[in-house]
N, C-alpha and C positions, 0 to 999 in steps of 0.2 A: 297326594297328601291324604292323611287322614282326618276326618270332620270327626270330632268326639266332644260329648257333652261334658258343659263344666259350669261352675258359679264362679261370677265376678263380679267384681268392684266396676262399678260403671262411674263412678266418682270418689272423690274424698269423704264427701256426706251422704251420698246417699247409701240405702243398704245392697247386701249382696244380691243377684238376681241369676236367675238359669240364663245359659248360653249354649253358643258351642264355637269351639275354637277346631286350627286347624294343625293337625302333628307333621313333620316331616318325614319324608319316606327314609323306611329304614339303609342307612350308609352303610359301608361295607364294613368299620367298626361298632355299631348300634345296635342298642337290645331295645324292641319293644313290649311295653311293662302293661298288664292291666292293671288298673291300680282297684286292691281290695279297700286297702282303709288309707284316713289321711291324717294327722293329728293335726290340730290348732293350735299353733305357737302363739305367742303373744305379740312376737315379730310380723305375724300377718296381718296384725289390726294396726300394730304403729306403721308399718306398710302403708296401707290403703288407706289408711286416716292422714299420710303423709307426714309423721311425725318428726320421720327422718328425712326429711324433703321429696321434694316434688318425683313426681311418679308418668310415667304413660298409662293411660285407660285408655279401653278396658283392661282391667290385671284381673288375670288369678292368681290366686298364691294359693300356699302349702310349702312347706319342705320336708315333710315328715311323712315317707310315701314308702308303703311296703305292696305290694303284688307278686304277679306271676307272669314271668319269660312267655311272652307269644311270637315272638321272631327276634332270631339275630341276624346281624348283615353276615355277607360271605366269608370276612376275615376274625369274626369273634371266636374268641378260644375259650375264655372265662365263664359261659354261660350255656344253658342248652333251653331249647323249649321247656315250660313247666318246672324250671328253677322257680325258687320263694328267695324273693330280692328286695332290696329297699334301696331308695334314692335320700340323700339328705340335703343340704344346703346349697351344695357346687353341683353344675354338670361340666365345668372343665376348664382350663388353667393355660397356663403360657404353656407347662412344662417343660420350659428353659429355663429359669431365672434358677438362680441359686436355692431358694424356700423349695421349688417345685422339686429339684433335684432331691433334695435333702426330704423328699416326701409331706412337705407341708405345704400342701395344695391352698389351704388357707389362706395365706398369708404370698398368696402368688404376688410377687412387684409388680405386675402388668394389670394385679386386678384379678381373682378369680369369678368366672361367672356363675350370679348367683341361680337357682332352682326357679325362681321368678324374678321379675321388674329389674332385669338385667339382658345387656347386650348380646343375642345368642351370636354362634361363628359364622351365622347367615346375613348377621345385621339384622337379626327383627330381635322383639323382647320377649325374653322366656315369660312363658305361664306357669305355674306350677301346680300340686298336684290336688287341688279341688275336682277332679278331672277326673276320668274313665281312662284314661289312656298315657301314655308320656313313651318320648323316644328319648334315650340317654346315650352316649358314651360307653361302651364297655369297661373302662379305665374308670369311672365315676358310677357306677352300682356295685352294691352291697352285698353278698351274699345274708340271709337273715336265716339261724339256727331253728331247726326244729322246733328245740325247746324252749324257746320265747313263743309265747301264747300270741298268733298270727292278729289276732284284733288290737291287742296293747302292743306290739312290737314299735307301731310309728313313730311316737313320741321319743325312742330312742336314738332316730337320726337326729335331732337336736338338743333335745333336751336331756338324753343320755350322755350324747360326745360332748353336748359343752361343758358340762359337768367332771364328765371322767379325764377330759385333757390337763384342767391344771391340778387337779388331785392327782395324775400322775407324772405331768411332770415337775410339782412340786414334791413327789416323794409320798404322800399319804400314806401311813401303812402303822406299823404296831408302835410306839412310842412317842407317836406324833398326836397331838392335840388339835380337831377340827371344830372349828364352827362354821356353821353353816346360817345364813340371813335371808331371811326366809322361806316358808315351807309350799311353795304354791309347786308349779309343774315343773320348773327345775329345782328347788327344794328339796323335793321329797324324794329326787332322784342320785342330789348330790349326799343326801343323808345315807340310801342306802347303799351308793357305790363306796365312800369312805367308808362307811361300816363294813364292807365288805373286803374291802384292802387292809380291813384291822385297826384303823384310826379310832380314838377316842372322839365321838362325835357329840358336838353339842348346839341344839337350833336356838338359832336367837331371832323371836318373831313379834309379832307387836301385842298378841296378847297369846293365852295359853289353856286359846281353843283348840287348840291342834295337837296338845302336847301327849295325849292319847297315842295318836297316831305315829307322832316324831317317835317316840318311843317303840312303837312295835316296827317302825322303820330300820331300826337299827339305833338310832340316838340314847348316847347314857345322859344327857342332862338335857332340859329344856327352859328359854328363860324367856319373859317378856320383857321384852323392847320399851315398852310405855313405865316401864317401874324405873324409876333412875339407882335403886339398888342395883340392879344389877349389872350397870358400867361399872360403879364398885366393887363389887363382888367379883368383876372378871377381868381387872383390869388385871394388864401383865400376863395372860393367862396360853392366849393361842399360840401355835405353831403357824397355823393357815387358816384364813376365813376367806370362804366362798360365799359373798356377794352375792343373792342372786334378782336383787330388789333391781326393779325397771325404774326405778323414782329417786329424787335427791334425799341423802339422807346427811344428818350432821358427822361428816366423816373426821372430822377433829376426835370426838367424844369414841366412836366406833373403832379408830385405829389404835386408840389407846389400850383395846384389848389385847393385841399383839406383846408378845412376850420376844426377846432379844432374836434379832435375826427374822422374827416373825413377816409372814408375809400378805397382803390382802389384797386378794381377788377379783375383779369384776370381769363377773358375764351379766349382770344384768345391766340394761343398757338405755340409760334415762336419758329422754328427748333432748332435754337442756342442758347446758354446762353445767358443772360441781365444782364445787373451791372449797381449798384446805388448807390450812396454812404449815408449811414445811416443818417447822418447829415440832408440830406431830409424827414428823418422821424420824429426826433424830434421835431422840429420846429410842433407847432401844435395837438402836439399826435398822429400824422398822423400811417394806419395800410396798409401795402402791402399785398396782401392775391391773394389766388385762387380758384377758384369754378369748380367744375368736373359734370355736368350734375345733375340727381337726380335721387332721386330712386323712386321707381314706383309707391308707393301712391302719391309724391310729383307730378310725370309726369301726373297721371291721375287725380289732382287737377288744375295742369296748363291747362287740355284739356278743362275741364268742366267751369273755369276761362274765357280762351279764347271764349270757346260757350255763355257763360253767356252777355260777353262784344261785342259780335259780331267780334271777333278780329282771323285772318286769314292770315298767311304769305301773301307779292308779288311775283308771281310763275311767271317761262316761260314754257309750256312743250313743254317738245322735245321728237323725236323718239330716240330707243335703238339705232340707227346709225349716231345720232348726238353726243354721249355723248363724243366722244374726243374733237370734235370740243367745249363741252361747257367746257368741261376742262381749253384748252387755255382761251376760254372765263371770267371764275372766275377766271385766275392766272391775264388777263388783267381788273377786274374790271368791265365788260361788261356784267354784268346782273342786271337785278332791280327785284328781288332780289334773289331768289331761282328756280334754275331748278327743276324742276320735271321729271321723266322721267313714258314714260305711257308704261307698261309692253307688254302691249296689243302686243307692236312694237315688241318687243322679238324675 
């Protein structure tokens, strides 16, 4: 096996600390990956802080992992040495059940496993890519285009595909009317992929700090959240809102944006339960729904998508011995828009 240096969660409370864990030797369908950069999802702090329940430590996490092919096993066909690749959420599935057929790895009935603090096919728990190193699947890495700028790429195994999967399978495109619920690291991503499919985009944030930015994002209007004008001003109004707040919000007052048929989104994914009372859905035909990332033709459609439109997260990079510090930083809002983190530092 291979020993490679990483940062982890040696508890719930305590902070992240250098390690090193151990890779599996490469199998006869396995590419292993050096991993250049890593982005910081917001899913790796409710992680490790256990938000979403209990956990095995030590964890690494990441799932937002772009490098470079240094071995594939005997049977890989997809990959060669010194391919630019990227890992996202899954490293692999039943691919039996009906979802897995059907290409939606995600949503595998059996469970798909996750990138980390999931059961690998070894019976031990994946780590994810805080890491030098990762051995994947062939079936479950990414080819990553040229033209996505190789340091921002990461952020789009998660926070690109969660984004782009129900803007397209909702239809987002010329005639449709988006809003988009807040502008942080998947935000600023779902602003510019609907912008980019042609949607009439509009952020709805808690104040209109950012409207700057929403704006040269792609967004034609921007509204803060804290003015109660502007439930008025928009009620009846959307096609599709994309959701992308991690916290409870008054989803009564929020759904009444939706205009007939309208539909609202959640990929963001708050600790605790939310309650709404039905009567807000009727009104309109209105549909509450949720979207779980995508699966991996869908992920490598989003990449080539993104190359196609010139379209590329807002990244910070930091060294491996900043990453607590940017932790605090995404719980306070304090980044525009995605950390990255550069392996190298390790």
């Amino acid at each position: 096996m291979l020993t490679v240096k990483a940062y982890a969660a040696p508890s719930a409370t305590e902070p992240l600390v250098p390690t090193t864990i151990e890779r599996r030797d490469v199998g006869a369908n396995d590419v292993q990956i050096a991993i250049a950069y890593a982005g910081v999802c917001h899913s790796d702090i409710h992680t490790v802080r256990e938000d979403w329940g209990p956990i095995t430590f030590p964890q690494v996490v990441g799932h937002e992992i772009v490098g470079e092919v240094t071995e594939v096993g005997g049977e890989v066909t997809k990959f060669a040495v010194g391919d630019r690749v990227g890992v996202g959420c899954m490293v692999n599935s039943c691919r039996e059940c009906e979802n897995c057929v059907a290409g939606m790895e995600q949503y595998c009935l059996a469970g798909n496993t996750g990138t980390y603090a999931s059961v690998d096919r070894d019976g031990t728990i994946t780590q994810g890519g805080y890491s030098t190193h990762v051995v994947v699947d062939q079936d479950f890495v990414l080819r990553v285009p040229e033209a996505i700028p190789y340091e921002a790429a990461a952020p789009l195994l998660c926070a690109g595909i969660t984004t782009y999967s129900p803007l397209a399978h909702w239809n987002a495109g010329p005639g449709k009317r988006v809003a988009v619920v807040g502008m942080g690291g998947l935000g600023h991503m779902a602003v510019k992929i609907a912008s980019a499919m042609g949607a009439e985009v509009t952020v709805l944030s808690q104040t209109l700090s950012k409207k700057d930015d929403g704006l040269a994002f792609g967004a034609t209007d921007y509204y803060a959240t804290s003015d109660k004008e502007t439930f008025k001003t928009l009620r009846n109004t959307f096609d599709l809102v994309i959701n992308t707040v991690s916290a409870s919000l008054d989803f009564d007052r929020y759904v009444k944006l939706l205009r007939l048929d309208g539909v609202w989104v959640n990929v963001g994914a708050p600790a605790d339960p939310v309650s709404m009372r039905v009567f807000s859905l009727f009104a309109n035909r209105r549909s509450f729904a949720g979207s779980n990332i995508g699966g991996i033709a869908e992920t490598q459609e989003m990449l080539d998508f993104c190359a196609e439109h010139g379209i590329a997260p807002e990244t910070e990079l930091i060294s491996a011995d900043e990453i607590n510090d940017a932790y605090e930083r995404v719980l306070r809002s304090d980044v525009r828009y995605r950390f990255v983190i550069d392996t190298a530092t390790l």
